[in-house]
C-alpha positions, 0 to 999 in steps of 0.5 A, spaced: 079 106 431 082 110 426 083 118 428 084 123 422 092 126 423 089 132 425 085 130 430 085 133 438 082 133 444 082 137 449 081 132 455 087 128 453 091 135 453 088 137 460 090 130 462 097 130 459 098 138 463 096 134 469 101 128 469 106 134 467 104 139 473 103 132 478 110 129 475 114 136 477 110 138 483 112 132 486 119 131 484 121 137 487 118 135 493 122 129 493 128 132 492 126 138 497 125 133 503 129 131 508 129 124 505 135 120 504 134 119 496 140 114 496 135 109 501 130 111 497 133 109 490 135 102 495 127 101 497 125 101 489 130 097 487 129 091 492 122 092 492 116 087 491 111 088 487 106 090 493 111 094 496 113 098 489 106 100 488 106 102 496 113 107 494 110 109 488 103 111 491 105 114 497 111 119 493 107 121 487 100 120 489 097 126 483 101 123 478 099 116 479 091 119 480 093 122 473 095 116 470 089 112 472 084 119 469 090 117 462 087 110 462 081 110 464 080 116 458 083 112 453 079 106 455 073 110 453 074 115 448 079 109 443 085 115 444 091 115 445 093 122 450 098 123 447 097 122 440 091 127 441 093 131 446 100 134 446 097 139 441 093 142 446 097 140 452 103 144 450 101 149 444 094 151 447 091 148 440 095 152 436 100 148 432 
C-alpha cells in the first residue's frame, strides 16, 4: 500500500515510544543486576533457538510485548512504524 511521504500515525509513534522506553528500562535494569554480564553474553552466544527466545523473553519481557504490538499493527494497518511513526514518536508531530 503506497502512503503519501507526509503521512503519520500515531499508534505507530506510541509504539516506537514504548519499544524506546521498554529497550532503556530493561538495559539499565540489566546492567543494574547483580548478574554476571559476561555469563550473560556466553548463554546468548551458545545458545539455541529455544533457549534464545527463553533468555530474550525472561530479560526483556516489555520489549519483546512492544515488538509483538510493532508487527501486529504493521500487519494491520499496511505501515511500517517507523516510516510513519517517528515524527510523533520523537517530535510529538511537530517535524
Amino acid at each position: 500500500m503506497k502512503f503519501p511521504d507526509n503521512f503519520q500515525c500515531d499508534e505507530c509513534g506510541a509504539i516506537l515510544r514504548e519499544m524506546r522506553e521498554a529497550v532503556a528500562a530493561e538495559s539499565r535494569a540489566v546492567q543494574a543486576s547483580d548478574r554476571d554480564l559476561t555469563e550473560l553474553r556466553q548463554q546468548w552466544l551458545h545458545a539455541d533457538e529455544m533457549r534464545l527466545r527463553e533468555l530474550t523473553e525472561s530479560y526483556y519481557s516489555r520489549t519483546m510485548a512492544a515488538r509483538k504490538r510493532r508487527t501486529e499493527h504493521e500487519i494491520l494497518t499496511g505501515h511500517n512504524a517507523i516510516t510513519h511513526g517517528w515524527r510523533t514518536a520523537w517530535f510529538g508531530g511537530r517535524f
